[in-house]
LOBAMAR-323244 format. One record per atom (N, C-alpha, C): x, y, z. Coordinates in pm, whole numbers, padded with zeros to 5 digits, always signed. Layout:
BEGIN
XYZ;...
This chain:
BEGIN
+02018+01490+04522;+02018+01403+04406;+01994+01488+04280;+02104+01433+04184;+02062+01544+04045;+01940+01499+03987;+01852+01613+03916;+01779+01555+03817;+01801+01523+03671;+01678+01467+03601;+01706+01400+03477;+01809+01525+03399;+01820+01638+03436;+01800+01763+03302;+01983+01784+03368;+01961+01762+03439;+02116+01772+03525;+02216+01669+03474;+02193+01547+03466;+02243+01393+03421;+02273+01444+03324;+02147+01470+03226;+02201+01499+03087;+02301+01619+03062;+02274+01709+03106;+02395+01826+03112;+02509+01780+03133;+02565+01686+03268;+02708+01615+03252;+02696+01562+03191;+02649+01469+03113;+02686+01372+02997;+02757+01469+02904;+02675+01529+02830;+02710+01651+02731;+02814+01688+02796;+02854+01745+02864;+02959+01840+02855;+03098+01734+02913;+03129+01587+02978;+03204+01480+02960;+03180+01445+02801;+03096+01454+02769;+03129+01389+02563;+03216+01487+02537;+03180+01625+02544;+03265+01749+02491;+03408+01701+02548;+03459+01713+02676;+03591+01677+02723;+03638+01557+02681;+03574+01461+02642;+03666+01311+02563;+03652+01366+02411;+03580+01436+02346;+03655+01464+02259;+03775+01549+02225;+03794+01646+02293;+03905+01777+02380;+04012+01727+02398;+04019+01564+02430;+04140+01526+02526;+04181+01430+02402;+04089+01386+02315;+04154+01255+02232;+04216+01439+02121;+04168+01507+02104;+04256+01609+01981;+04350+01655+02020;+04382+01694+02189;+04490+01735+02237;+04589+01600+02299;+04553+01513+02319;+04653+01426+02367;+04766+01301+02277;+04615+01286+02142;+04683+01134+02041;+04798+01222+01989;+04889+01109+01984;+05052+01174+01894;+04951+01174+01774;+05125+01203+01659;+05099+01247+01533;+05053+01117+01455;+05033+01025+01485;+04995+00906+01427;+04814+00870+01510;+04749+00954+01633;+04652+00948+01639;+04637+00859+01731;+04728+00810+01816;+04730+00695+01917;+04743+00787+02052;+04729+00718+02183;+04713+00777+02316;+04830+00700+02327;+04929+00737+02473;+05008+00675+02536;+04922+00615+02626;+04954+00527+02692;+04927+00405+02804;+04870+00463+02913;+04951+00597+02929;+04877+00662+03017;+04754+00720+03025;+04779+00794+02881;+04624+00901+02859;+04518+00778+02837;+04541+00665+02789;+04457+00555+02755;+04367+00463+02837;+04468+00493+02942;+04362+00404+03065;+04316+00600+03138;+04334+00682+03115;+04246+00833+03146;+04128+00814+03038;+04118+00802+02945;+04037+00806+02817;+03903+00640+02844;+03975+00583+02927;+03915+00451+02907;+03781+00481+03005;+03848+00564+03128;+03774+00574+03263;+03673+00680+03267;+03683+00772+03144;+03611+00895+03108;+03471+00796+02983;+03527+00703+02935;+03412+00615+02901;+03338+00573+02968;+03413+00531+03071;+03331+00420+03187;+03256+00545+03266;+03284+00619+03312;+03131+00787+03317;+03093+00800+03241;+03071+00783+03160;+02964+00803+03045;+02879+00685+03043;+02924+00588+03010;+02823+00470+02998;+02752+00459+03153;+02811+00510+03280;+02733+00499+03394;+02614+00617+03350;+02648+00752+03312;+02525+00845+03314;+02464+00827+03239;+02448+00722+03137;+02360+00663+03022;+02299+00627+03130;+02327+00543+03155;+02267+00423+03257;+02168+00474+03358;+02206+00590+03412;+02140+00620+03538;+02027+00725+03467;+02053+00756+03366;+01959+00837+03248;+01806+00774+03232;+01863+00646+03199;+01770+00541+03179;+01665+00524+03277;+01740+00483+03362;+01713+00403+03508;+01620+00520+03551;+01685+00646+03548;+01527+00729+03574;+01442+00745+03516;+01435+00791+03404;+01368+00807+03311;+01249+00659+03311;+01270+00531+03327;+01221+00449+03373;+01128+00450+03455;+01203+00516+03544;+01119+00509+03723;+00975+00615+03710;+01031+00722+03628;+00973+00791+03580;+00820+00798+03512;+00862+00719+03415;+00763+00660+03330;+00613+00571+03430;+00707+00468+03500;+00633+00409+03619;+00527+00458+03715;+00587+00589+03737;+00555+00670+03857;+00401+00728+03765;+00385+00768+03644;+00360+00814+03579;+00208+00744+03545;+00244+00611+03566;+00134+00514+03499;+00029+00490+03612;+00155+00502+03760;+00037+00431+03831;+00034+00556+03929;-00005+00670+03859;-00085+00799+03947;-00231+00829+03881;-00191+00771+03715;-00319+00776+03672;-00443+00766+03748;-00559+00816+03742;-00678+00781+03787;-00758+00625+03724;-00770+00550+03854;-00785+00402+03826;-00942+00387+03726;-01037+00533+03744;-01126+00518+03711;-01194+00664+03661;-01287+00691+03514;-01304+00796+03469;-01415+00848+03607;-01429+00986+03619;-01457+01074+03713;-01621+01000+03666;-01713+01046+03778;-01839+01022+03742;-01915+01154+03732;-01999+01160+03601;-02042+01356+03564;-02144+01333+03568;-02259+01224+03521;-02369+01201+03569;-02468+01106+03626;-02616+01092+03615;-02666+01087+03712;-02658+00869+03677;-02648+00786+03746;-02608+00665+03735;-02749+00633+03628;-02700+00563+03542;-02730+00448+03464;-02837+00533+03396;-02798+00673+03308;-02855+00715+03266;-02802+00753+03105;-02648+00730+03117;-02590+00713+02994;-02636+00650+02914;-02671+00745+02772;-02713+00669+02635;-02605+00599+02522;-02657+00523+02462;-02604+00443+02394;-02494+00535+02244;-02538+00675+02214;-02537+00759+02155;-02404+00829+02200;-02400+00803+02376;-02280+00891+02450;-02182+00823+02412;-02170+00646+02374;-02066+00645+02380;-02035+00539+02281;-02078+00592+02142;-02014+00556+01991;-01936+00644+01992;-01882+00611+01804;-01832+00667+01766;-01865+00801+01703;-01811+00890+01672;-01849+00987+01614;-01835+00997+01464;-01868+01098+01397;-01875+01118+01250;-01960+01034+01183;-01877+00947+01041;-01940+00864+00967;-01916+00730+01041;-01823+00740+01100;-01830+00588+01219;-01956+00547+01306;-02019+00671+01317;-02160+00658+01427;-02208+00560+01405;-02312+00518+01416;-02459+00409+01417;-02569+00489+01404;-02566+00639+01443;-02664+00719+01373;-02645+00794+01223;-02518+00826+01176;-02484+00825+01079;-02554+00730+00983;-02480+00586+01026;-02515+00422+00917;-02653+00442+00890;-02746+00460+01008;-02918+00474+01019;-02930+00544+00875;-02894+00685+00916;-02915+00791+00866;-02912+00769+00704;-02801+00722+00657;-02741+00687+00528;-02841+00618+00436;-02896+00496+00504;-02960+00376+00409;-03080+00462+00448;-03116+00519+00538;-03240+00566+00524;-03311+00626+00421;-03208+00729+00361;-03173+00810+00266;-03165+00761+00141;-03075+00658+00184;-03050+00568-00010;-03188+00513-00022;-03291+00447+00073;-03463+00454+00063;-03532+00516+00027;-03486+00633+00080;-03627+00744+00085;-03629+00801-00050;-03711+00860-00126;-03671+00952-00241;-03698+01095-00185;-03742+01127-00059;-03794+01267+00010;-03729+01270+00147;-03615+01193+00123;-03570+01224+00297;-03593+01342+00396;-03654+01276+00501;-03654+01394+00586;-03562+01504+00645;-03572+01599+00689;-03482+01738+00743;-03391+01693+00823;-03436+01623+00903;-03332+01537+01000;-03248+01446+00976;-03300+01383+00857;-03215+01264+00805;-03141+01288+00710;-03093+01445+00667;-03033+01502+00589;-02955+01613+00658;-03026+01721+00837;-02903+01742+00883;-02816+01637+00979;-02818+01519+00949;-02771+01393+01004;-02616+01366+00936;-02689+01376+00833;-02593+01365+00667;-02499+01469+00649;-02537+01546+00656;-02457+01691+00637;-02324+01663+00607;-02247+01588+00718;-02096+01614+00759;-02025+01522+00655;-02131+01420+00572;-02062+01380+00495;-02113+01406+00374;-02148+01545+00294;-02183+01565+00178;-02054+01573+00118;-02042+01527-00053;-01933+01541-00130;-01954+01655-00192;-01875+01705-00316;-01863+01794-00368;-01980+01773-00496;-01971+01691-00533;-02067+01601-00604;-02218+01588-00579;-02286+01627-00476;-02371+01626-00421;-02400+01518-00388;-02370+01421-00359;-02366+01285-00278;-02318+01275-00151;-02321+01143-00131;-02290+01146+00009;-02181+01024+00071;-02084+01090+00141;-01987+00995+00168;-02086+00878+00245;-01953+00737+00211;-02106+00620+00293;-02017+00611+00401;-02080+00563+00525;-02070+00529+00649;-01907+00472+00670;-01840+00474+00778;-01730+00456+00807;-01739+00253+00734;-01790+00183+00829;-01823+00075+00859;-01890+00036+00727;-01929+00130+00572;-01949+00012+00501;-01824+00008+00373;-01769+00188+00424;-01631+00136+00310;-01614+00069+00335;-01502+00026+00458;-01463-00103+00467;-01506-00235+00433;-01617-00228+00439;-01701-00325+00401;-01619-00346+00230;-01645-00241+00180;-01633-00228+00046;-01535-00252+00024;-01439-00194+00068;-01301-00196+00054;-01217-00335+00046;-01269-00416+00146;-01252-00532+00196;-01289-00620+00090;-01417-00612+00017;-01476-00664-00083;-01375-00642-00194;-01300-00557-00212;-01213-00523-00319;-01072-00636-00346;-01039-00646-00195;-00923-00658-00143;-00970-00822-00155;-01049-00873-00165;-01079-01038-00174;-01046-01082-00310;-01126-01015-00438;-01170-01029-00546;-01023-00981-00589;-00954-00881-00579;-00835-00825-00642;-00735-00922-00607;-00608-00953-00737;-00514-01037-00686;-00396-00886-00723;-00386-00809-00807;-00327-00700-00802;-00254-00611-00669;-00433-00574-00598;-00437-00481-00497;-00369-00601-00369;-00391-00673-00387;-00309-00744-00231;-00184-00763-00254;-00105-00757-00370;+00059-00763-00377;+00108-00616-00420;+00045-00515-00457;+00092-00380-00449;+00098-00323-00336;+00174-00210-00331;+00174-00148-00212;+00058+00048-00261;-00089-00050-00113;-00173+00034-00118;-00158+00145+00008;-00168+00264-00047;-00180+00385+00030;-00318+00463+00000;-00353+00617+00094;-00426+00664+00087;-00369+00779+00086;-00476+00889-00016;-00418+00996-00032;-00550+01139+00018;-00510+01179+00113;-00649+01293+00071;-00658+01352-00031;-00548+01506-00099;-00591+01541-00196;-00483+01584-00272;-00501+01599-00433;-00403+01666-00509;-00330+01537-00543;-00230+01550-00620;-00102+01471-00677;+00008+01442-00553;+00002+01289-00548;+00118+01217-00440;+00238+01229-00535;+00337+01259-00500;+00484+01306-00589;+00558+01176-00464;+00654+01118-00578;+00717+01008-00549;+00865+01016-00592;+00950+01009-00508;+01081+01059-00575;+01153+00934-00626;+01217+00937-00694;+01231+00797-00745;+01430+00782-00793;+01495+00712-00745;+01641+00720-00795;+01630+00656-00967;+01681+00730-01038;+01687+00675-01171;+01816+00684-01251;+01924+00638-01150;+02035+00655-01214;+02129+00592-01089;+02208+00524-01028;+02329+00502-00921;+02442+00583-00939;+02548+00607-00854;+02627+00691-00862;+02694+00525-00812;+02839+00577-00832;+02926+00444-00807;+03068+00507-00790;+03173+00462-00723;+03297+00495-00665;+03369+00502-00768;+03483+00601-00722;+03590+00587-00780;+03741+00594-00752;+03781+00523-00834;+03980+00494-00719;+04044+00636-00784;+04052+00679-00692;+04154+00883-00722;+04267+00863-00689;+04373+00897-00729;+04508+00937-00741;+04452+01089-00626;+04604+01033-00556;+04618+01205-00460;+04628+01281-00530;+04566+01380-00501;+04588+01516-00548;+04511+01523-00695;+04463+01406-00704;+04348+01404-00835;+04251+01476-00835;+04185+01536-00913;+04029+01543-00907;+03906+01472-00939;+03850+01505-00815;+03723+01336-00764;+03608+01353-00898;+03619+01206-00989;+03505+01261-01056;+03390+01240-00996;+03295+01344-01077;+03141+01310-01039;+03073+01185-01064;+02966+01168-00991;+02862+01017-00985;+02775+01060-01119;+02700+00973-01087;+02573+00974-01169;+02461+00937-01114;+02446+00976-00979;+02334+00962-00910;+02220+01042-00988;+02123+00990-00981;+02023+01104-01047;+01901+01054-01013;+01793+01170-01021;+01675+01116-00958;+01518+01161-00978;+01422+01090-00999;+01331+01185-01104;+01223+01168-01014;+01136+01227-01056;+00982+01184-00976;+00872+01149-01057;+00783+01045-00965;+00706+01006-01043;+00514+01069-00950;+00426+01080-01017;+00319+01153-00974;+00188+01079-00977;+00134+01049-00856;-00008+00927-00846;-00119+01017-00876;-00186+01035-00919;-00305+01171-00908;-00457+01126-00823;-00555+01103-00914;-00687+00999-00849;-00769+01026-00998;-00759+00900-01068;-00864+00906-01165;-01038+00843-01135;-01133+00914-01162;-01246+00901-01118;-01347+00783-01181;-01333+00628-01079;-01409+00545-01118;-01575+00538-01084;-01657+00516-01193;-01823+00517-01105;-01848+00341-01163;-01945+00324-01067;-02061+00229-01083;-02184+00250-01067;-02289+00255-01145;-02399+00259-01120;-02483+00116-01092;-02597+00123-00986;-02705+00006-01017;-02821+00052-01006;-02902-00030-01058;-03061+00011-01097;-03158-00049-01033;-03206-00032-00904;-03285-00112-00788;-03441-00023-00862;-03524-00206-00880;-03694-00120-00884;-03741-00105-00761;-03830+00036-00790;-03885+00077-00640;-03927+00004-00547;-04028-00115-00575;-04093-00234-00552;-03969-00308-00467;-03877-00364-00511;-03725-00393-00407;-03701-00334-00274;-03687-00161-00364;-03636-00071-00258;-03736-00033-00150;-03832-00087-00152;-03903-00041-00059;-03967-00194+00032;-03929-00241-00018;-03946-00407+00045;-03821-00389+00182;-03911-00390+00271;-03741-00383+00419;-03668-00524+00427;-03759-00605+00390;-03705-00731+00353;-03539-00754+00317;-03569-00666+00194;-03485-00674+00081;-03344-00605+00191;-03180-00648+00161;-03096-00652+00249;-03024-00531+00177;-02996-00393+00121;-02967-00334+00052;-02854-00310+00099;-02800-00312+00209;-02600-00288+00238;-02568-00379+00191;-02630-00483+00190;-02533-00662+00170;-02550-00616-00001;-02673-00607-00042;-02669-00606-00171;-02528-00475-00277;-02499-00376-00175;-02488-00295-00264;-02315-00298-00239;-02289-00353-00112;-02152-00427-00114;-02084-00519-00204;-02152-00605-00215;-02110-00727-00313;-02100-00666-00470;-02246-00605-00471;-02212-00571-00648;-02128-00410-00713;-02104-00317-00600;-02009-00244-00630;-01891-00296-00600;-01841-00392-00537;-01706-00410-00514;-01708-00555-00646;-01814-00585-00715;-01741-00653-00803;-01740-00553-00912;-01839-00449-00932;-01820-00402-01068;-01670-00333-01031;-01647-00218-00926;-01540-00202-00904;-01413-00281-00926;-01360-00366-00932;-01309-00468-00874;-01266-00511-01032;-01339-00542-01086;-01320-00544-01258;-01253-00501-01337;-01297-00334-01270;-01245-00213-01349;-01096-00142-01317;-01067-00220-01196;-00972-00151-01180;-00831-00279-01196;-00866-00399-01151;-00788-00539-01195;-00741-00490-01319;-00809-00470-01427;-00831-00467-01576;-00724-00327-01621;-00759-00221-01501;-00655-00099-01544;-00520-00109-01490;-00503-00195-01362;-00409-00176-01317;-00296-00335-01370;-00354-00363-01459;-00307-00467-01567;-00242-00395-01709;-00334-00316-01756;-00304-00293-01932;-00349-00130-01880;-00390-00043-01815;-00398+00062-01819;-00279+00168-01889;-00340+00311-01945;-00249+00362-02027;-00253+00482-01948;-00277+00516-01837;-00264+00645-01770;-00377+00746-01847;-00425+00727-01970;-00550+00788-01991;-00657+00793-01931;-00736+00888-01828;-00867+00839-01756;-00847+00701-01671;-00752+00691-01638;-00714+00537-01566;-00573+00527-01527;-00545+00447-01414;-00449+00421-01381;-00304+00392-01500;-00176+00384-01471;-00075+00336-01552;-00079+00118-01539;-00117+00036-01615;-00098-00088-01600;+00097-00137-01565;+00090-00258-01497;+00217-00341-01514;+00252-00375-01638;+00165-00371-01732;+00162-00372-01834;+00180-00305-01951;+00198-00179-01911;+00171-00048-02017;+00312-00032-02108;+00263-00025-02212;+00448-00001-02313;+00559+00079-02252;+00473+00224-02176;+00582+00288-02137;+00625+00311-01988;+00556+00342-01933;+00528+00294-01802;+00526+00162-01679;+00447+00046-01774;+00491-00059-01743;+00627-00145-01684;+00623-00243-01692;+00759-00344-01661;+00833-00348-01768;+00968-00367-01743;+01050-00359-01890;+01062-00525-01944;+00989-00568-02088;+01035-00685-02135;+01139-00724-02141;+01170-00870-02044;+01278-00933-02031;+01270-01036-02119;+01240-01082-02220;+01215-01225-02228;+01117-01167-02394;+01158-01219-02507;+01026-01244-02613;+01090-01375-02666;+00937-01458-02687;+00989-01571-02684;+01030-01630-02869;+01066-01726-02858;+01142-01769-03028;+01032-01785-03105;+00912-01827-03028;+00793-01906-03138;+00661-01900-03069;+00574-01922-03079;+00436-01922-03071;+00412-01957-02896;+00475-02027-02856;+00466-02094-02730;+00585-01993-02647;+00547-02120-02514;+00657-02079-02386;+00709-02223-02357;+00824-02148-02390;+00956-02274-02320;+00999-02218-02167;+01020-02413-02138;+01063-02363-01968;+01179-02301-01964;+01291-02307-02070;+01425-02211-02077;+01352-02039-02092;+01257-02037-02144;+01222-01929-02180;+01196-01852-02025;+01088-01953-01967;+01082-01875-01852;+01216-01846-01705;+01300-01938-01721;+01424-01950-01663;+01463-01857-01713;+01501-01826-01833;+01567-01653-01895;+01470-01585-01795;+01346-01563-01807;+01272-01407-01765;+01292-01409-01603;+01324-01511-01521;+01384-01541-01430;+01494-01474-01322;+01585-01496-01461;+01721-01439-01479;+01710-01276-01511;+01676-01240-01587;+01619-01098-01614;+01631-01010-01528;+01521-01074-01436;+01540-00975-01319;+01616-00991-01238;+01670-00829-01175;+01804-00837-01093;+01801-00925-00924;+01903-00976-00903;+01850-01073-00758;+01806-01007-00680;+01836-00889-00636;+01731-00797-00484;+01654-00819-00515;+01548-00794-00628;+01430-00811-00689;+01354-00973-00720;+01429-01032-00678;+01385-01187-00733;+01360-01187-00575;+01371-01196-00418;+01352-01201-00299;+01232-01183-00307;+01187-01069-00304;+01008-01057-00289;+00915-01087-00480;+00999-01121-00558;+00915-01155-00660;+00796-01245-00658;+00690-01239-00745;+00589-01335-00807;+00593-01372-00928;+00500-01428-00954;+00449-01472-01120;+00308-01408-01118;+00289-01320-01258;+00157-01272-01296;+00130-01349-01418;+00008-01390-01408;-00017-01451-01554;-00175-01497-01557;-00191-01501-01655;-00331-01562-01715;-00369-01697-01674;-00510-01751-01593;-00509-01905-01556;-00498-01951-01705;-00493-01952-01814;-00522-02001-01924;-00327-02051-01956;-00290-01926-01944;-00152-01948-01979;-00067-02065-01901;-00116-02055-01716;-00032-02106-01615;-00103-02252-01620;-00196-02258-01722;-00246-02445-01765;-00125-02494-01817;-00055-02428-01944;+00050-02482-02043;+00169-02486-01941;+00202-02360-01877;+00306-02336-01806;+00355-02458-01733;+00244-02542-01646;+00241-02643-01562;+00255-02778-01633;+00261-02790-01766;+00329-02885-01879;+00449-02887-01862;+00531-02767-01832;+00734-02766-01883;+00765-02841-01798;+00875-02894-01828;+00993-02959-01704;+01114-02870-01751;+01225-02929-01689;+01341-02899-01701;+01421-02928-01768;+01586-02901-01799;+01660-02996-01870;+01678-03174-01757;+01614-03163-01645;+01596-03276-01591;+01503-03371-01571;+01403-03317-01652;+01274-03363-01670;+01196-03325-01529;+01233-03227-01470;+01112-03222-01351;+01030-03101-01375;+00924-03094-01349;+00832-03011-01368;+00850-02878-01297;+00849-02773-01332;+00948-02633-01287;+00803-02544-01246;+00681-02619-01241;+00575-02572-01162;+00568-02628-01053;+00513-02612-00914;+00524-02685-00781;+00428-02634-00733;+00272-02711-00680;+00175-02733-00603;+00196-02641-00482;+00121-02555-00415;+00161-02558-00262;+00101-02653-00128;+00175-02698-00085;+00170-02821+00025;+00068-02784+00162;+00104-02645+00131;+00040-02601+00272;-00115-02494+00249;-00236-02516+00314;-00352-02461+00271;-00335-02250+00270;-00425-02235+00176;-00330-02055+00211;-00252-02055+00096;-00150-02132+00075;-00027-02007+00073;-00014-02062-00145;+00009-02008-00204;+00003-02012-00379;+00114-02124-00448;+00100-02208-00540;+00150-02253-00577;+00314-02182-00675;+00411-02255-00654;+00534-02173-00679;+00570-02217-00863;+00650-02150-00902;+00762-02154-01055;+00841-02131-01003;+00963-02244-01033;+01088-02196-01047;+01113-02102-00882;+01047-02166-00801;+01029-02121-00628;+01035-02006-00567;+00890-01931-00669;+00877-01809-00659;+00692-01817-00664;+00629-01745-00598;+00467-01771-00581;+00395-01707-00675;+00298-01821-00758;+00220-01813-00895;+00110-01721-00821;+00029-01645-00890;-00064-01560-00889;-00188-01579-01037;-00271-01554-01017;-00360-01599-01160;-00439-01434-01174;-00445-01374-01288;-00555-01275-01311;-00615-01304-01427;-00711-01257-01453;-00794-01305-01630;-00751-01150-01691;-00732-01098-01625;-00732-00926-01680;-00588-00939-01775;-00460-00999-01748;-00408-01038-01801;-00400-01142-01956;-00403-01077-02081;-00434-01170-02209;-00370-01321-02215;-00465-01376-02263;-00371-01549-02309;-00244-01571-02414;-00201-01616-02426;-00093-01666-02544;-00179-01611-02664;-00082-01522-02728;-00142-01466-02890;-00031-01337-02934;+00006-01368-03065;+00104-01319-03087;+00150-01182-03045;+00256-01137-03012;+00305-00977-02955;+00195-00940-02834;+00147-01036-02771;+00085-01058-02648;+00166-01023-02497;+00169-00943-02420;+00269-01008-02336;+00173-01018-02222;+00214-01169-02153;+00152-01287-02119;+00191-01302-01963;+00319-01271-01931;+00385-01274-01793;+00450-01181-01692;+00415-01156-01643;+00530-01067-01550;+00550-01117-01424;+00691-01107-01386;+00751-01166-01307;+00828-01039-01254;+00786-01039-01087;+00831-00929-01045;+00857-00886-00881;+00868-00762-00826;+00828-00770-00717;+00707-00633-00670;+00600-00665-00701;+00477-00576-00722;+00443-00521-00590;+00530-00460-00487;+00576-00394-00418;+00570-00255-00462;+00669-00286-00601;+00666-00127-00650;+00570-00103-00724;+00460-00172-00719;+00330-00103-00782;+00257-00062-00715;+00234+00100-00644;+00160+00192-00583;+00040+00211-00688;+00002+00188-00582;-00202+00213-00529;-00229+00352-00471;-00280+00445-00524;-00363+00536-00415;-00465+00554-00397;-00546+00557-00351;-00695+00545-00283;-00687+00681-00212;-00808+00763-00325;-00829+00888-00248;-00922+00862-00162;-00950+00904-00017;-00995+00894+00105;-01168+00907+00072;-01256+00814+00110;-01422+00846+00078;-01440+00814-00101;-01545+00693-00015;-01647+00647-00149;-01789+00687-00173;-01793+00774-00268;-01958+00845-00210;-02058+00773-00298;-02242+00822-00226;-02323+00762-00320;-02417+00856-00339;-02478+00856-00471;-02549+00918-00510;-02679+00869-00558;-02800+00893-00514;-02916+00822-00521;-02965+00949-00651;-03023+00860-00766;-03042+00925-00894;-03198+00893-00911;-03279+00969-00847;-03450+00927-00845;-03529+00920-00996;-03458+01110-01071;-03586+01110-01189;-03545+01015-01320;-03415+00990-01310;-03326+00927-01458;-03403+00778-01473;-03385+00726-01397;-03517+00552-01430;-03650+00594-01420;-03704+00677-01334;-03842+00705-01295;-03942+00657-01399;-03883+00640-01557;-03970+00589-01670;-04017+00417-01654;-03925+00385-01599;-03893+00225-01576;-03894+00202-01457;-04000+00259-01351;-03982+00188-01205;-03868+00186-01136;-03743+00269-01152;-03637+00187-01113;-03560+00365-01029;-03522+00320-00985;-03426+00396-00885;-03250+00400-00935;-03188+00485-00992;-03053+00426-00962;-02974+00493-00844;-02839+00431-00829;-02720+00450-00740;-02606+00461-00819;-02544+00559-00764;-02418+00585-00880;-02275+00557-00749;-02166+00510-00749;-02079+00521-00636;-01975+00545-00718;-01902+00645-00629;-01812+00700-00705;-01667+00700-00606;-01540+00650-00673;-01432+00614-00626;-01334+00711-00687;-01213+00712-00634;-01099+00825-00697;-00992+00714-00679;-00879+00700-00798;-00788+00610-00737;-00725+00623-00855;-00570+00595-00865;-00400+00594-00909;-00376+00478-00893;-00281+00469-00991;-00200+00365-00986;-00066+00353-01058;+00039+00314-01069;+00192+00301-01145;+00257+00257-01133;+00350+00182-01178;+00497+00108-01155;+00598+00225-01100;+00633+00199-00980;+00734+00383-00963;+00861+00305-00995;+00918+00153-00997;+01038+00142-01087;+01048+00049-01172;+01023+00053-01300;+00991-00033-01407;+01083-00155-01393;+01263-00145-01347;+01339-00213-01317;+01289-00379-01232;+01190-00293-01145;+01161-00424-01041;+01079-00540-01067;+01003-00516-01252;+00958-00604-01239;+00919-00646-01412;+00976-00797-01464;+01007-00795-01599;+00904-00861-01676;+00903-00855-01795;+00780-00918-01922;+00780-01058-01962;+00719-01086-01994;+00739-01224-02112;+00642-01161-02197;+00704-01174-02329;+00640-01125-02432;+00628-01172-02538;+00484-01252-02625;+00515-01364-02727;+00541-01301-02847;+00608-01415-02958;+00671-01349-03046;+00598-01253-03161;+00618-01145-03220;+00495-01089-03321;+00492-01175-03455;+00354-01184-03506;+00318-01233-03605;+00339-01413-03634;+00355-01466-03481;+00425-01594-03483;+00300-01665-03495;
């Protein structure tokens, strides 16, 4: 019986001979006679069998494979003596790690141990990465409060500048005359660059708190860095200018391109039907509505030229109320109606990359309050942000000086 390495060798070298036989046999028009055709047909039909039997081992293979495994890990020591320690996780995932951490954010003199515990997650900064189990925590906290970060597309970056290649130009066909010369496209293509601009939060716990065990200090320090966080970055990744901060959906140059400024002080429902239209249809498939709750009060006033209301409730629990049958979104970070304001974007915020440099560290700051009883915490985040194609997603913009 051949093996797998054998199968494949005839395959290969029957592909080589049906191609051999279709260059030496088709007339000058590229056709087989009747004859070579049912030869050509039957040199298929071997091939699709040694696919087949390719498979079929390779299969058996796989099988054979699964159930030789050992049904059960070897036994190395002495019964029921395994610690709880043997079989976490390792690193900042541990449970001696987590210990280790808050112990620390407590102590103002941590002990030798509870610092070579720490070690593996010191920053550059002299802080300390936090525990696997409370980024997430954090992270998660972000990801509630943010209406931005859950319709962008979030990545992680370890280090340096994420380079993004970006098409900024189509190339498109052209009908040539024989013997013409083919003109060139206009494909073209630029790149765009995420970096990590450096966000902090500080809080100010009195000693008297911090030393109360009572007192719940992960719960506490979850909730209020992921709202101060959470603020700061809604707010940049809205109107940000790439200065010390992310690029906003918003930004003059960078930003979404204004589709839409409106005639007068207000928003007409034609108005928003134009910004609608604006954007190109691939882009209207995964689109939203961004806007101010203040704005999407008036918005939910328009009707149509049919008198029906061109805002729509959602029916089902979960899922966002629609415009023009596309899903409303609310941020405050976004400004209200006020002149040369722009108020809307309508888009598909897909192409708004997120990067999240890897580790949120903390830094326990003992002598800086020490005047005032108080302890601080500084947490420090790295993170990007940009429109990588301004195309995908358009403005409403009210009129200036109206």
């Amino acid at each position: 019986m051949k093996t797998i390495a054998e199968l494949r060798d005839s395959r290969a070298k029957l592909w080589s001979a049906m191609e051999s036989f279709l260059d030496t046999h088709a007339n000058d028009n590229g056709v087989l006679s009747a004859e070579d055709d049912a030869t050509y047909n039957k040199m298929e039909k071997d091939l699709e069998d040694l696919t087949t039997e390719i498979k079929r081992r390779e299969r058996k293979e796989a099988i054979e494979a699964e159930l030789n495994k050992p049904v059960a890990a070897p036994l190395t020591g002495k019964p029921m003596t395994a610690t709880a320690e043997e079989d976490e996780k390792k690193g900042r995932a541990s449970k001696g790690y987590k210990k280790n951490f808050w112990n620390a954010m407590r102590s103002k003199m941590p002990s030798a141990d509870v610092l070579n515990a720490l070690s593996e997650g010191t920053d550059a900064d002299g802080g300390f990465l936090v525990p696997d189990t409370f980024e997430r925590t954090l992270v998660d906290g972000l990801n509630d409060t943010l209406i931005i970060r859950k319709l962008a597309h979030v990545f992680e970056t370890a280090s340096g500048a994420h380079k993004i290649p970006v098409v900024s130009a189509h190339g498109a066909a052209s009908w040539t005359d024989e013997g013409a010369q083919i003109p060139e496209t206009t494909h073209k293509f630029s790149e765009k660059s995420i970096g990590a601009h450096k966000l902090t939060a500080l809080i100010k716990v009195s000693e008297e708190l911090l030393n109360d065990s009572a007192f719940d200090l992960e719960s506490y320090f979850s909730q209020e860095f992921a709202r101060q966080i959470s603020n700061a970055e809604e707010d940049a990744f809205v109107s940000g200018t790439g200065t010390d901060r992310p690029f906003g959906i918003f930004d003059e140059k960078e930003g979404g391109e204004v589709g839409v400024t409106t005639a007068g002080a207000t928003i007409t429902a034609d108005e928003l039907i134009d910004l609608y239209h604006s954007l190109r249809a691939p882009y209207r498939k995964k689109a939203v509505w961004l806007l101010n709750d203040t704005t999407i009060q008036a918005v939910r006033k328009l009707k149509d030229e049919n008198k029906q209301y061109i805002w729509q409730p959602s029916l089902q629990v979960g899922l966002p109320d629609t415009l023009l049958g596309r899903p409303v979104y609310t941020t405050n970070s976004i400004p209200g109606v006020a002149a040369g304001a722009k108020v809307i974007a309508f888009g598909d915020l897909s192409y708004y990359w997120i990067g999240d440099r890897t580790g949120i560290t903390f830094k326990r700051l003992n002598e800086l309050y020490a005047d005032r009883g108080q302890i601080g915490f500084l947490a420090t985040k790295r993170v990007d942000a940009r429109l990588v194609l301004p195309e995908a997603v358009k403005i409403l913009q009210i009129k200036a000086g109206s």
